[in-house]
C-alpha positions in Angstrom: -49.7 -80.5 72.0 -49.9 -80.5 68.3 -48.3 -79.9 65.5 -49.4 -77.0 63.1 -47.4 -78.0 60.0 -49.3 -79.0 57.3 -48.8 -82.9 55.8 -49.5 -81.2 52.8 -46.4 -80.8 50.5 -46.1 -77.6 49.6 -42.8 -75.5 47.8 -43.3 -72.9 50.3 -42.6 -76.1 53.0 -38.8 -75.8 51.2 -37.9 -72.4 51.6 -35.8 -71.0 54.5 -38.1 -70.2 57.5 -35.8 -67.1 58.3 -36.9 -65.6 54.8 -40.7 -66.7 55.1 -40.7 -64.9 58.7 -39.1 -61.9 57.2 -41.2 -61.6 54.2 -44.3 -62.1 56.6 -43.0 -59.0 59.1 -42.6 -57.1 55.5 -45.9 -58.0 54.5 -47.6 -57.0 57.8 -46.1 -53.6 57.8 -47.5 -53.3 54.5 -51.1 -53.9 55.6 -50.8 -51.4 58.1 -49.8 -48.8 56.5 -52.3 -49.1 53.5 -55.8 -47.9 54.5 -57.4 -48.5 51.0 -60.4 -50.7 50.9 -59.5 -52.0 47.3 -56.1 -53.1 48.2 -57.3 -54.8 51.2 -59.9 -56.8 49.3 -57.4 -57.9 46.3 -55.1 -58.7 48.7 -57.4 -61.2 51.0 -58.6 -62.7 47.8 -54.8 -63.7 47.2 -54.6 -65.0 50.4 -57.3 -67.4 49.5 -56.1 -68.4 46.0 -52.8 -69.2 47.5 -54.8 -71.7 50.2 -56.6 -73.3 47.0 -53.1 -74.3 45.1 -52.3 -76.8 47.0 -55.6 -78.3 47.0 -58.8 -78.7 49.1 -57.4 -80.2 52.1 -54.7 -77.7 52.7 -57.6 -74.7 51.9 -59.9 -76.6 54.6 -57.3 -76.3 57.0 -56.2 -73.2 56.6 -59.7 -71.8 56.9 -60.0 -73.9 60.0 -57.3 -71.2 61.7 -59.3 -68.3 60.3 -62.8 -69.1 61.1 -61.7 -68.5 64.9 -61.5 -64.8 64.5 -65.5 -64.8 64.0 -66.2 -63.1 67.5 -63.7 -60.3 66.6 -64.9 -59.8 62.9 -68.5 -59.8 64.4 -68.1 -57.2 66.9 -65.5 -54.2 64.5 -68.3 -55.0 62.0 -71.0 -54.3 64.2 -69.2 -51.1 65.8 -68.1 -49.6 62.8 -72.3 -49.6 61.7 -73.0 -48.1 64.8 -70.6 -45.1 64.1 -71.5 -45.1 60.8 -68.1 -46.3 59.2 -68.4 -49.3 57.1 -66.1 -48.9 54.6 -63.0 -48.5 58.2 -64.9 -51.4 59.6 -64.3 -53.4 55.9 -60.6 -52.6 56.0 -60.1 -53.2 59.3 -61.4 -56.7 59.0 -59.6 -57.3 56.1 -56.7 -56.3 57.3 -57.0 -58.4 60.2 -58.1 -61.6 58.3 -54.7 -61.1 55.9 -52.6 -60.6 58.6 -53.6 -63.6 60.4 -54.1 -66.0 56.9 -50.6 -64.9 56.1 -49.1 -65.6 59.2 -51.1 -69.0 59.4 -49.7 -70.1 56.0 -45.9 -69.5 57.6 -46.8 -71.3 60.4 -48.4 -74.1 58.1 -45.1 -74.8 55.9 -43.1 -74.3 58.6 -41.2 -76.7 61.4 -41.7 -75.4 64.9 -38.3 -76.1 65.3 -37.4 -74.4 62.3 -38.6 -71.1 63.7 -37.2 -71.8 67.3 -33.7 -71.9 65.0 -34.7 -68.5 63.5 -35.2 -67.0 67.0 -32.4 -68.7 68.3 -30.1 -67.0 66.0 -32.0 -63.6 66.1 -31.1 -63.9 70.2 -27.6 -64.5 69.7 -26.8 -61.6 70.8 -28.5 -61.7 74.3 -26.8 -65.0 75.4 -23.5 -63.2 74.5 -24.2 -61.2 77.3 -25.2 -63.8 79.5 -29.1 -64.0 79.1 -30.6 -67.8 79.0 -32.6 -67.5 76.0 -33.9 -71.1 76.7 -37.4 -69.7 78.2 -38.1 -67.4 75.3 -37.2 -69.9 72.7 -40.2 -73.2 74.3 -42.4 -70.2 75.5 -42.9 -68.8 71.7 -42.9 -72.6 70.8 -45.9 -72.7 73.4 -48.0 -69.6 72.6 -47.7 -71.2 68.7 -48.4 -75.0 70.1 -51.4 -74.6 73.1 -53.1 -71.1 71.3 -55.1 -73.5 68.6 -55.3 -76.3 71.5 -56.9 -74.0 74.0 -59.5 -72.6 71.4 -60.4 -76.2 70.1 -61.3 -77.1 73.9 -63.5 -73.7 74.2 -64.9 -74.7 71.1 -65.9 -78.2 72.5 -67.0 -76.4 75.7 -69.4 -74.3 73.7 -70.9 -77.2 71.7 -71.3 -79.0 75.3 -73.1 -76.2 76.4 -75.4 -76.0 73.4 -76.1 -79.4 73.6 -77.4 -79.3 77.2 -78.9 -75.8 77.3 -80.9 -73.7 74.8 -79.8 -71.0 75.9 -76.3 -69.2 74.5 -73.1 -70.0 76.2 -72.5 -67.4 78.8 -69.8 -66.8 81.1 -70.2 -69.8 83.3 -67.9 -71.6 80.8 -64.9 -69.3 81.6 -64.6 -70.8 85.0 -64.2 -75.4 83.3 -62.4 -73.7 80.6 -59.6 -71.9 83.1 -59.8 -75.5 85.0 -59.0 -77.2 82.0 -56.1 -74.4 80.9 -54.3 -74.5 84.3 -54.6 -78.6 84.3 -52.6 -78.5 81.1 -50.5 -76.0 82.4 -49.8 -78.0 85.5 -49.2 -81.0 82.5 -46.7 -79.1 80.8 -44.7 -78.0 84.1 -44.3 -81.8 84.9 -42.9 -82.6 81.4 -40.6 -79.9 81.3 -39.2 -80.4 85.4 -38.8 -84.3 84.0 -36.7 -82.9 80.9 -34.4 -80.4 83.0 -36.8 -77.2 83.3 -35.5 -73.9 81.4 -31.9 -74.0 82.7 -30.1 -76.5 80.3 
């Protein structure tokens, strides 16, 4: 596993993960309910500038977590010319590439366990009531964890591929790619059976 905080000091790294969370959920609903292609552009482009302030190496990284929505971009881009839609397809992708770049730079200035906290206390009231919130608490810290772990290893399995074939990657990489997810799965159930499992 990794860690997705960035060593670059930044003042967001300070402020309160509960607020940076909430102002993210704000900010989404925003996107969603603005369909203007304007907006949408302005707003990516502030998404960017706020990636350059803290310099180069924290702008390299954060584009780093974006450049893995390619595929998607690719295909609502190339859908929306077919139907003749551009301009939808633009703010779609747009959309899409704030949402995620905003939701990336919380998770960059974050602590995992900092956001584990927030949920904690945002579950208080189902433990009141008797429900181990212990399993939603590391599963949320594993989605956030293994997600940019399991595309870096499809990645590599794409530029093995490449390098042995000139042909394009096809699906016969889905089936070492599902070996290699279910051996870390089978990793992680060890580690966590050796700690105490979900019930402590």
């Amino acid at each position: 596993m990794i860690s997705l905080t960035s060593p670059v000091e930044t003042r967001a790294h300070r402020w309160p993960a509960g607020a940076k969370l909430a102002a993210l959920c704000g900010a989404t609903v925003v996107l969603f309910s603005q369909e203007s292609l304007g907006f949408h552009l302005a707003v990516f482009l502030g998404c960017l500038a706020v990636y350059r302030l803290p310099g180069r190496r924290f702008f390299a990284a954060g584009m780093r977590g974006l450049r893995v929505l390619w595929p998607f971009v690719a295909l609502v881009l190339v859908w929306h010319l077919v139907i003749g839609a551009m301009v939808e397809g633009a703010v779609v992708v747009l959309r899409l590439l704030s949402a995620v770049a905003l939701a990336n730079l919380v998770t960059m200035t974050t602590k995992l366990s900092a956001m584990i906290e927030v949920v904690r206390w945002l579950a208080a009231p189902l433990r009141r009531l008797g429900v181990n919130t212990r399993a939603l608490e590391i599963g949320i810290a594993l989605v956030v964890r293994f997600t940019p772990t399991l595309a870096d290893k499809g990645a590599q399995l794409t530029q093995s591929w490449a390098a042995r074939s000139p042909r394009k990657p096809s699906w016969k990489i889905v089936m070492p790619f599902t070996v290699l997810a279910i051996d870390d799965a089978e990793h992680l159930a060890e580690a966590l059976k050796a700690r105490g499992g979900l019930n402590q």
